[in-house]
ZAFI-401490 format. One record per residue (C-alpha): residue number from 1; x, y, z. Coordinates in steps of 0.001 Angstrom, whole numbers, plus 500000, padded with zeros to 6 digits. Layout:
# ZAFI-401490
resi; c1; c2; c3
NUM; X; Y; Z
...
***
This chain:
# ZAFI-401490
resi; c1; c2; c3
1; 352167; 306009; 153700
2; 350425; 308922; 152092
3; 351931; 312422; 152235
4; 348679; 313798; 154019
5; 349386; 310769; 156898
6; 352846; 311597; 157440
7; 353069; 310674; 161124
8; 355025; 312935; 163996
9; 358112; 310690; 164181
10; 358390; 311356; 160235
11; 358078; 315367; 161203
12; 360788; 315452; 163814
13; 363132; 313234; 161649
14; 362641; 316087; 159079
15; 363163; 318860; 161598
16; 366240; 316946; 163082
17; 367479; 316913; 159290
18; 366628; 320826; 159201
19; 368950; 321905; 162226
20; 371509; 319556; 160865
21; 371417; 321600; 157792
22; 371327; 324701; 159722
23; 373988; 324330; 162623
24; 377268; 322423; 162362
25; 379646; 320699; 164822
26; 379424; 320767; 168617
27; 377107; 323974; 168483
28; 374237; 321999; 166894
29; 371254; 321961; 169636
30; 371663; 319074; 171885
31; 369319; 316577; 170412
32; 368597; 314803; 173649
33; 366921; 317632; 175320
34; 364830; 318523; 172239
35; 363523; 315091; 172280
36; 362302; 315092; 176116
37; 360760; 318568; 175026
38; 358832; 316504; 172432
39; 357819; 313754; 174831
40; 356698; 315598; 177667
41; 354180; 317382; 175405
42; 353001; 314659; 173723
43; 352505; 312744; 176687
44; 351172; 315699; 177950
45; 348176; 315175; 175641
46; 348005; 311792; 175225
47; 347878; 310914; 178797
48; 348309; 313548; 181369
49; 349490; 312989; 184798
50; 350579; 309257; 183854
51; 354225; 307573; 184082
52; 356182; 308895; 180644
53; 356430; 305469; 178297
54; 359337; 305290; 176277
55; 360610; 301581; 174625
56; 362877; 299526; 173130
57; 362326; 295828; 171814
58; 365079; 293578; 171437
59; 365402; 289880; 169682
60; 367639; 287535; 171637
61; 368016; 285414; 168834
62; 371640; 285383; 169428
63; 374211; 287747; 170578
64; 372941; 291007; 170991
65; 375150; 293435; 169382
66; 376288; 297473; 169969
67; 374132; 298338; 166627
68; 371179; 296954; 168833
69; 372181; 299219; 171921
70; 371200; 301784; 169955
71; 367895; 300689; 169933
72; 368025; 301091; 173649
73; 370390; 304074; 174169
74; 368400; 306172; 172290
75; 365049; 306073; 174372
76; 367309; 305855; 177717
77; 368938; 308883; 176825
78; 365978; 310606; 176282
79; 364094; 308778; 179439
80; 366941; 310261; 181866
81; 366117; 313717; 180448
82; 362710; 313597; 181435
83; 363610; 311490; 184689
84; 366285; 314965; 185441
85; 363225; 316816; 184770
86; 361212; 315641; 187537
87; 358699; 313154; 185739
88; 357814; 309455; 186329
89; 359329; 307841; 183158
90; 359048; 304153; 182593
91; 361338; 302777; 179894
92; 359913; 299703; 178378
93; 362725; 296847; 177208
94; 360497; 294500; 174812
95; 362195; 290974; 174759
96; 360780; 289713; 171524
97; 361215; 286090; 172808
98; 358234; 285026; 171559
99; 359825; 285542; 168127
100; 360185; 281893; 166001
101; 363948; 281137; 165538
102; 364608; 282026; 162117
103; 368247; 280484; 161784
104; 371162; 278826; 163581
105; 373615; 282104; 163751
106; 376998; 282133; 163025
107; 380183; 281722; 165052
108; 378323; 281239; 168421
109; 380039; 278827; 171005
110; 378648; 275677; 171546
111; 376573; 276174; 168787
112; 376315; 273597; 165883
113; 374468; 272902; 162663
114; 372311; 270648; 164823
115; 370696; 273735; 166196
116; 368679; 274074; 162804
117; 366311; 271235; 163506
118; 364622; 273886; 165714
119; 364155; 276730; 163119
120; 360857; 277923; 163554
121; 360323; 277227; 167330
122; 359880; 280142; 169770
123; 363469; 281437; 170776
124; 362346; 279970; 174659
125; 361717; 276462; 173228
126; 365071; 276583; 171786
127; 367849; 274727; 173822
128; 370561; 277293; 175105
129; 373775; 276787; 173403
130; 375989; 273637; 174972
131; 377391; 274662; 178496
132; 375240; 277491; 179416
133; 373512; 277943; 182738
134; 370864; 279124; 181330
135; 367082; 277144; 180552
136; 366630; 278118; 176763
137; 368075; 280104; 173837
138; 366762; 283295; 175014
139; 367460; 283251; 178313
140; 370898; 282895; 177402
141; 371581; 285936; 175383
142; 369174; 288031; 177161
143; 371914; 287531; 180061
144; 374732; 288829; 178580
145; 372833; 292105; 177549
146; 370953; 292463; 180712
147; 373792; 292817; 182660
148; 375845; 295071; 180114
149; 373061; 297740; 180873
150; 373640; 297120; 184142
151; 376979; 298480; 183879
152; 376059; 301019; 181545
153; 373109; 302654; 184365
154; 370315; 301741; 181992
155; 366942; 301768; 184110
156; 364460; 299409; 182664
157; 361215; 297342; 182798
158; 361698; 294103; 181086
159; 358724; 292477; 179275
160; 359074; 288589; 178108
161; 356913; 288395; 175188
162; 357120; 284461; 175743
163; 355593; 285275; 179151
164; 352925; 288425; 177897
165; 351389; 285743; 175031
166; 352124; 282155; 177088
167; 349524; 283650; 180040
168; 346586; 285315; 177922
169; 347835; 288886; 178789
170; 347328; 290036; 175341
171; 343918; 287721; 174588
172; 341620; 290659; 174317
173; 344170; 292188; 171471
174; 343848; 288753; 169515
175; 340466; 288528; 169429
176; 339933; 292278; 168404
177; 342711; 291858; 165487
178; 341034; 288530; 164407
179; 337613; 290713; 164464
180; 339389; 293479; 162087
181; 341270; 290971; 160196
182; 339547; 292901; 157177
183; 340929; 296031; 158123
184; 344080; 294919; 158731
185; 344218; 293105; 155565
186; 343271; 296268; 153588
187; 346164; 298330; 155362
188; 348949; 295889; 154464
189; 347750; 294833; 150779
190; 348364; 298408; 150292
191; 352063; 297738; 150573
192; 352168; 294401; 149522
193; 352798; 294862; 145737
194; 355783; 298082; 146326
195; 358823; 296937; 145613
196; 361946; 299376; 147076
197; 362631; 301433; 143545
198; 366781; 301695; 144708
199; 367110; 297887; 145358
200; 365280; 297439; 141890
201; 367106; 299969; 140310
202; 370223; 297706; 141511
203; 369152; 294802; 140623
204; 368521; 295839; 137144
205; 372067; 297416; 136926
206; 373709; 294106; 137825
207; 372031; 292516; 135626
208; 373120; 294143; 132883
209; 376763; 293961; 134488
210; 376775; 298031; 133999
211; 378578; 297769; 137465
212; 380046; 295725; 139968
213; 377677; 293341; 141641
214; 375653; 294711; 144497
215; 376739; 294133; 148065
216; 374416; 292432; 150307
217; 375095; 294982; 153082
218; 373561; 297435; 150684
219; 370632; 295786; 150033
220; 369930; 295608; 153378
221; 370419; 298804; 153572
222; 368443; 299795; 151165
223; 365260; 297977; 151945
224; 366046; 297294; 155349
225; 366643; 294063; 157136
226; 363789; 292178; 155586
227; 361433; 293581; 157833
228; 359182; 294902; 154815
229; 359059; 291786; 153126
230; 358482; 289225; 156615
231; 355367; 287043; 157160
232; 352482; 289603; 157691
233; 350462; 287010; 157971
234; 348508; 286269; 154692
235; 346207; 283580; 154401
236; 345217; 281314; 151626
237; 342034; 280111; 150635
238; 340538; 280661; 154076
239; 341509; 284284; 154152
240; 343941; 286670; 155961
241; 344459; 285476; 159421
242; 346895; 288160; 161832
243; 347465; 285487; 164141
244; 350021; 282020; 163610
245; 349470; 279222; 165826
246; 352726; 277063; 167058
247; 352086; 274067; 166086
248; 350814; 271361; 169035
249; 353292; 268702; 167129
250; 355971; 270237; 166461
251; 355927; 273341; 168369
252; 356779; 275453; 165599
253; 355030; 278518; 163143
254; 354896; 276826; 160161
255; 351229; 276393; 160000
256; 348426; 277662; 157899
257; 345020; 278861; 159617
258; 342211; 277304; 157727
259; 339501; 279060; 159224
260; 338352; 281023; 162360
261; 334821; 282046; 163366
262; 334184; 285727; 165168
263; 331355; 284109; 167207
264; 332962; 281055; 169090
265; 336373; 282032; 168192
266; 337350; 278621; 167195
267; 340342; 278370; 165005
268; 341349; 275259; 162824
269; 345185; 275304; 161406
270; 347173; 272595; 159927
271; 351136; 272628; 159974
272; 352881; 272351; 157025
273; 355463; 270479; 158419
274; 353811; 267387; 159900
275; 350704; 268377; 158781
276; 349119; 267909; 162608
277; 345718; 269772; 162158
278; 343930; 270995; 164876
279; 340693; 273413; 166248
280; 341302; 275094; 169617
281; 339172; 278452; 171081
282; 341189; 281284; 171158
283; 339035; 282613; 174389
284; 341487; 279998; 175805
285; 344184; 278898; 173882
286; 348166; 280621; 174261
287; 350044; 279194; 172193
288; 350637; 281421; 169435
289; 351137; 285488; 168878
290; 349814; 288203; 166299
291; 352393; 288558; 163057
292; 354833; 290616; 163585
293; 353623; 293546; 161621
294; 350105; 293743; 164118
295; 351434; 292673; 167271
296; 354344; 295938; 167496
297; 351215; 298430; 166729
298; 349067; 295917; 169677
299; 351782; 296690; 171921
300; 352139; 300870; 171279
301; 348520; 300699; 172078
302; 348520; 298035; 174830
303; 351809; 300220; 176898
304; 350878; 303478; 175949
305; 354177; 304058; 174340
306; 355139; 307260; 173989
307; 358459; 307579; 172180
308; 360183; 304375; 170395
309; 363140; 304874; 167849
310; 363297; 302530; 164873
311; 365804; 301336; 162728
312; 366618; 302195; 159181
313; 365615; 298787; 158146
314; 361689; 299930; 159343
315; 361803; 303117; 157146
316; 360911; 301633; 154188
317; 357791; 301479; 152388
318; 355842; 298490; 153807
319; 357858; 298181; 156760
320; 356544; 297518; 160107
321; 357140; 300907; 161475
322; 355585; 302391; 158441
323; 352338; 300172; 158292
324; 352256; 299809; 162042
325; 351607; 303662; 162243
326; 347724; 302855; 160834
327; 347322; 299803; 162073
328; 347777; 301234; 165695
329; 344415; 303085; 165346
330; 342632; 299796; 164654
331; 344171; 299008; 168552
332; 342531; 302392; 169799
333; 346290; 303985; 170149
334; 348727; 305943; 168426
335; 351971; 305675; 167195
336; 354735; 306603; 169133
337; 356990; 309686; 168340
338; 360713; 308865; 168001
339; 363594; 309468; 165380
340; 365062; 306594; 162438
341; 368493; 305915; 164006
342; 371642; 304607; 162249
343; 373657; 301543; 161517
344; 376854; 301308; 164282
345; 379862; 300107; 162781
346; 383366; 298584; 164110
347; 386789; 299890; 163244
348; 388127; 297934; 160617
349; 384472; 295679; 160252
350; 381355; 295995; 158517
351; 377774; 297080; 159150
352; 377298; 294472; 162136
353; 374569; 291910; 161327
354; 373900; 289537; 163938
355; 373116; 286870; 161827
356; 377102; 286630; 160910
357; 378425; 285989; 163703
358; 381466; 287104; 165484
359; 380012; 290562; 166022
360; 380819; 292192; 168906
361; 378356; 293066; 172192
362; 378027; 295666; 174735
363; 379306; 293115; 176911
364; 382567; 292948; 174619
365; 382686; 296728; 174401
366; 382742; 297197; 178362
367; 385959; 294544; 178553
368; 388122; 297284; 176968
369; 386326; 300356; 177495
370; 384602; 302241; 180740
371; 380526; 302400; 180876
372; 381112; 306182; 180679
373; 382903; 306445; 177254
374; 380714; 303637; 175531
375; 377701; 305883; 176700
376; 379120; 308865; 175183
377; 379531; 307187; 171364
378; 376003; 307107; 171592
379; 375008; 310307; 173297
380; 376803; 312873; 171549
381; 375949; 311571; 168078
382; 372240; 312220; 166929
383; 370599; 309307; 166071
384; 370088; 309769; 162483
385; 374026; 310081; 162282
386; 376257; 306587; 162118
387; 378907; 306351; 164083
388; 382168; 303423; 164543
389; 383193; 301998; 167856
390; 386821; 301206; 168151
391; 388464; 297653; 169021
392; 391682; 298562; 166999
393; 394270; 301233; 167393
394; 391609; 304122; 167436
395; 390204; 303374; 170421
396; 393527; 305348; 172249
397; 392766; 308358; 170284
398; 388805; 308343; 171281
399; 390128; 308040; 174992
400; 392452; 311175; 174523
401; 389388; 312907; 172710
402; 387134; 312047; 175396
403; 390205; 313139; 178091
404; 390315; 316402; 176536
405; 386635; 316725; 177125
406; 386550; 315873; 180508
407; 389726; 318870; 181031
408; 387460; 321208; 179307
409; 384287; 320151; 181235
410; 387089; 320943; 184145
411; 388188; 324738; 182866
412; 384763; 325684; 181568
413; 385834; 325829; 178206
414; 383317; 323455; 176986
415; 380439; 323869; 174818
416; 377133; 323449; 175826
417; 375993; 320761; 173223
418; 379001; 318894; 174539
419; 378826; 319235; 178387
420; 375762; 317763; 177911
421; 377118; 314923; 175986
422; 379237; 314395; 178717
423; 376891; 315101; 181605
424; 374719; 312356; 180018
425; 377931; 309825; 179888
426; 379204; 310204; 183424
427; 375898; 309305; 185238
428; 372275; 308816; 184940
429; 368911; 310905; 186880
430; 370253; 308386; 189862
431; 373818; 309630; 190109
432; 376868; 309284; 188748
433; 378382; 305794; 187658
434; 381370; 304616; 189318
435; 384447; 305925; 187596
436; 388236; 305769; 187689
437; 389880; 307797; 191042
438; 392885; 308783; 188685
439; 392258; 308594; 184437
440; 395457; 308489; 183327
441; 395787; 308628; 179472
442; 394395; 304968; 178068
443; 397251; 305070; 175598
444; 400070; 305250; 178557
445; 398222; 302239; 180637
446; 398095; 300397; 177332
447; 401481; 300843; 176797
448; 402258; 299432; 180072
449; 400044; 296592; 180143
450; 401856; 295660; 177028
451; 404780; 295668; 178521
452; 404357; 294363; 181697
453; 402209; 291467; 180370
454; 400369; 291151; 183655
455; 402472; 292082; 186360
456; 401048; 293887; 188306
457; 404464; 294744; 190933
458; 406019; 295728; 187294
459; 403051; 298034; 186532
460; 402853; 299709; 189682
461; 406644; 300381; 189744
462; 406070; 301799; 186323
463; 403313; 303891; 187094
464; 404636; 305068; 190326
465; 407221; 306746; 188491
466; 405190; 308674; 186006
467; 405035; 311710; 188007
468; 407281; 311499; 191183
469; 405759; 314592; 192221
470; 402277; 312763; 192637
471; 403369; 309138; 192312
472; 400483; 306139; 192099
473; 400780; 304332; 194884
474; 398275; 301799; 194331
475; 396857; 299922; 191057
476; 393205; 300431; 192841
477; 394100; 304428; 191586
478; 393726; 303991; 187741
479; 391462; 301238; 187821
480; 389135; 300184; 185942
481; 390249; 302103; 183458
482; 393934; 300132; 183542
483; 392026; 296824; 183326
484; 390668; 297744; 180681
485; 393441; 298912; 178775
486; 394988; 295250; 179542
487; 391935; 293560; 178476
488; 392466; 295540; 175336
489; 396140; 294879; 174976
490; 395277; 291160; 175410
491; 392478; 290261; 173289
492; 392806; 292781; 170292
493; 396312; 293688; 169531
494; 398277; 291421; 167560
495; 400589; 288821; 169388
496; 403071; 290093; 166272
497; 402453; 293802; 167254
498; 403267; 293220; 171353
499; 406438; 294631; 172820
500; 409027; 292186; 174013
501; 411603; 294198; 175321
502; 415556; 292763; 174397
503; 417149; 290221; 177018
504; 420605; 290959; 176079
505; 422032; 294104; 173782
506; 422547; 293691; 170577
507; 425948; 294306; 169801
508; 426550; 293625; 166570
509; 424333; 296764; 165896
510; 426038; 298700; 168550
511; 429098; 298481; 166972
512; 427873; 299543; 163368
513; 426291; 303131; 164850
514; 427920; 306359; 163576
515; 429555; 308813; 165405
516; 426402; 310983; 165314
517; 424362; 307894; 166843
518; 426370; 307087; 169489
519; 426512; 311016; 170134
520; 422949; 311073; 170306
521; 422755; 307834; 172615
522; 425013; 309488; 174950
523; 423207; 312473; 175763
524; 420021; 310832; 176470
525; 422293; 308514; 178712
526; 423549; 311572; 180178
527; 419722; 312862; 181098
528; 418133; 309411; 182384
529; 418930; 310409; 185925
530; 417675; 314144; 185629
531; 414819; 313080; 183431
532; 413229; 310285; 185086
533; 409866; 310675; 185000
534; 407096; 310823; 182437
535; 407010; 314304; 181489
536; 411271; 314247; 181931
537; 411645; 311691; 179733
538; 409632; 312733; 176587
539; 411584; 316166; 177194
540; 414774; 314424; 176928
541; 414130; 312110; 173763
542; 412184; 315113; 171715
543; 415391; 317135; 172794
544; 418243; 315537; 171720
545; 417838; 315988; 168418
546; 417304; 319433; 168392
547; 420467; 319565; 170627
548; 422224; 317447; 167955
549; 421305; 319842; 165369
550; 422303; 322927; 167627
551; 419240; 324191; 168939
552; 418520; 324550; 172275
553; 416096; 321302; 173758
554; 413367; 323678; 174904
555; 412925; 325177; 171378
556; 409057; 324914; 170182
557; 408352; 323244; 166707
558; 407908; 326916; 165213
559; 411631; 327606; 165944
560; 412852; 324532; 164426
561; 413326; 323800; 160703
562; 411252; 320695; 158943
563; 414247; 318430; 159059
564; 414152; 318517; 162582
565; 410768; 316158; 163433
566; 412842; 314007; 159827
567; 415750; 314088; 162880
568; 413378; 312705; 165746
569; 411747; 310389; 163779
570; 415508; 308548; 163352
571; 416227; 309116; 166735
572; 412914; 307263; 167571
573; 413483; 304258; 165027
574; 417119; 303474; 166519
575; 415917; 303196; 170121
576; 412993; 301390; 169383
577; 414966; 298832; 167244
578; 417809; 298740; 170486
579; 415146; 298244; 172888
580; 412467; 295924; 171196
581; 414063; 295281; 167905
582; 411391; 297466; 166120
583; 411331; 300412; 164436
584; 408024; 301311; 166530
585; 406555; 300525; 169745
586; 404789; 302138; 172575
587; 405578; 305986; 173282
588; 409179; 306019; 174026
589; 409058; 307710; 178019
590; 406556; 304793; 178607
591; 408755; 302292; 177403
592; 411901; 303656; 178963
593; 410078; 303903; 182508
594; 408849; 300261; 181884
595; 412339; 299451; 180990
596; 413846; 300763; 183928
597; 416837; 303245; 183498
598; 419623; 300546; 184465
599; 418586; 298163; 181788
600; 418194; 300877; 179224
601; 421897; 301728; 179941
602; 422296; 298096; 179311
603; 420807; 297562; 176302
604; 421854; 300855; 174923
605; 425674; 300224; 174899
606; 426608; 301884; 178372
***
């Protein structure tokens, strides 16, 4: 696009880039609310006194996956806003199942090589993978997602593109872009011949072998997921064409319009496949839908959309966000505002690309993790900014990080960028979501979901004893957040890495302890009784080294000497490897609750 038609998404990516640069941290402006400033004016202007039109489009051409929420968190977020403001929003959800079936994905269930003999089919004419209760391909991963928002408080209208083209809703559209093929054409050969200078510059490199060979996650990164290179629709001798026919044969895309006239509107194709030719009216014929690159401009025109995020893989020159911004005028509309957003990553994965396989889904995310904190990944990040979700160890520490801003929310000590992070992750404009009575720490419930391995009499004995004071007297107080933290226990950590506590001491390393082991053994002995409880108990096991070393137990790290934490860390390894015969485990009060005091005087020599 030329400098002088840089549109107003391009602007306020630039300005979001200019208060990055500016502001730092949790004090940078809250980017949601900036946003809804920017849509209520523009819709302001565009079309005043109407519903606000934000939208999202999502491909169920196989499992959806959390970098595609972003695609919808984004606009939600930003939809609420207004919604909290007082203004009729209506947030679009596009379900591009219209789109041809491009290949059979990896690592889906019930899913085979076979599935390839309908490449090129709409994703609805495409049988649902073996077993599921659903009628077609799309239906079945639109499911999964549709009820994952669900959970997650996400307000939307869905639109079945399948349904939109199947029924003539979008005729009018056709026949205009078939009337300004010409125009259309002219737009797109303008990117036709740009190639992306980094991936070239890459290319040219390997070649040479002046590095290592390029990554295809970079490439895709680089030019974007191959959305600047896809079909636009280019004709051959006939012409340029916008539109693809499925074929009345075969059913699928692979055909090649041989001519069209503006005046009857008869269209003649042939497939390439079978090569079943054929001459049907478009005044009446459905079964077929505007190239990608036209029919997302038709659609910011047809809705009225207002604000629509893209993807870094439609920033690039040629792509369809780019060239859809002047091909929307040929539609009579205007392209919507909205920011480039980022790739979402996995602990311990790469950049997720559905195509794959094996990536995971909101619907995976919400097994081991509340609505509440999945919304918050997304809402206090700006778009423009990746961001990981956890499924591995570091999903404990983004609980305590999200605990600590719920206590600050509590005090007032929070800052305002991030109360509204978290006033946006708790609830919605329609109230809050349903939450845990009593969040204990995710790292404690782990802990005793691993060692309890499902019993639920053994995990509310444990947690009853946490804090005598103000016991848990029923599992229905920490859930879901304790389901969750078993769900997490069971499907992502290691069978290797699970506790299994000892049935039976082991004495032959009993009897080889030192004097100043079995010292240390005895006091915490000593302090079970006294100590029992959550709080008691990781007093008592930090203490009795520092007693050991002949300071008193309530001394504070600054009055202690470096050898001392050397001292704990000892102390920590020996019970652990008495206990669970490990030189780690879960936090040591947890796993002496879970224990239960008379086995750990059992096990520990008494």
């Amino acid at each position: 696009m030329a400098p002088a038609e840089l549109t107003r998404s391009t602007r306020l990516a630039e300005k979001d880039d200019r208060i990055v640069a500016q502001s730092t941290g949790a004090e940078t402006q809250d980017w949601v609310s900036r946003y809804a400033d920017d849509v209520i004016a523009e819709s302001e202007r565009r079309a005043p006194g109407k519903p606000v039109v934000v939208a999202s489009g999502l491909s169920p051409s196989g499992p959806i996956h959390l970098g595609n929420l972003r695609e919808v968190m984004t606009p939600h977020l930003v939809a609420d806003e207004v919604r909290r403001r007082g203004y009729e929003v209506r947030h679009l959800i596009s379900w591009d199942d219209y789109d041809r079936y491009r290949k059979v994905p990896a690592g889906v269930p019930g899913v085979d090589e076979s599935w390839a003999e309908h490449i090129g089919k709409p994703l609805t004419s495409v049988p649902a993978p073996a077993g599921s209760a659903y009628p077609n391909w799309a239906e079945h991963f639109k499911a999964a997602m549709t009820g994952a928002l669900g959970e997650l408080g996400v307000e939307f209208d869905g639109i079945s593109q399948t349904e939109q083209y199947t029924s003539g809703v979008y005729r009018e559209q056709i026949l205009h872009a078939m009337k300004h093929r010409g125009d259309i054409d002219a737009i797109l050969d303008q990117y036709r011949t740009k190639k992306n200078p980094q991936q070239q510059k890459q290319k040219q490199q390997q070649k040479q072998k002046q590095q290592k060979p390029v990554d295809e996650a970079e490439l895709e990164a680089a030019e974007g997921s191959g959305a600047a290179n896809e079909d636009d629709g280019s004709g051959g001798a006939g012409g340029y064409y916008p539109y693809k026919p499925f074929c009345g044969e075969c059913g699928k895309d692979l055909t090649t319009v041989t001519s069209y006239d503006d005046e009857t509107t008869e269209l003649s194709y042939t497939c390439t496949l079978d090569g079943h030719s054929e001459t049907v009216r478009l005044t009446e014929f459905n079964r077929g839908k505007l190239v990608w690159k036209v029919d997302w401009p038709m659609r910011w025109a047809f809705e009225g959309v207002i604000f629509e995020p893209s993807g870094v893989d439609h920033s690039s020159p040629g792509s369809s966000f780019q060239v859809g911004g002047q091909i929307v005028g040929i539609f009579g509309g205007k392209q919507p505002i909205g920011p480039m957003y980022a790739f979402v990553g996995i602990s311990g994965m790469a950049k997720m690309s559905s195509s794959k396989g094996g990536v995971p889904t909101p619907a995976d995310a919400l097994q081991i993790m509340e609505p509440q904190l999945l919304r918050w990944l997304y809402a206090r990040r700006r778009p423009n900014q990746s961001f990981k979700i956890a499924f591995d160890q570091e999903i404990q520490r983004l609980y305590d990080e999200w605990d600590k801003l719920a206590s600050k929310v509590a005090d007032g000590s929070v800052l305002p960028a991030d109360a509204a992070a978290y006033t946006r992750a708790v609830g919605t404009a329609a109230g809050e979501l349903p939450r845990t009575p009593r969040p204990l720490p995710y790292r404690t419930l782990a802990s005793v979901a691993d060692i309890t391995a499902g019993h639920e009499d053994q995990a509310l004995r444990i947690l009853s004893e946490l804090d005598p004071q103000n016991p848990v007297t029923t599992l229905d107080e920490v859930r879901p957040r304790l389901d969750r933290a078993d769900a997490w226990i069971s499907k992502y950590v290691p069978a290797e890495s699970r506790t299994v506590v000892r049935a039976e001491p082991d004495t032959q390393a009993l009897a080889a302890l030192d004097d100043e082991a079995r010292e240390s053994l005895r006091l915490l002995l000593d302090g079970l009784d006294s100590h029992w409880s959550l709080d008691g108990l990781t007093h008592l096991v930090y203490g009795v080294p520092k007693v050991r070393a002949g300071f008193s137990p309530d001394a504070t790290p600054k009055e202690l000497p470096p050898e001392i934490k050397t001292a704990q860390r000892s102390f920590f390894a020996l019970l652990y490897d008495l206990l669970v015969g490990r030189d780690t485990g879960p936090r040591l009060p947890t796993l002496l609750l879970a224990v239960g005091a008379d086995r750990v005087r059992k096990l520990l020599g008494a």
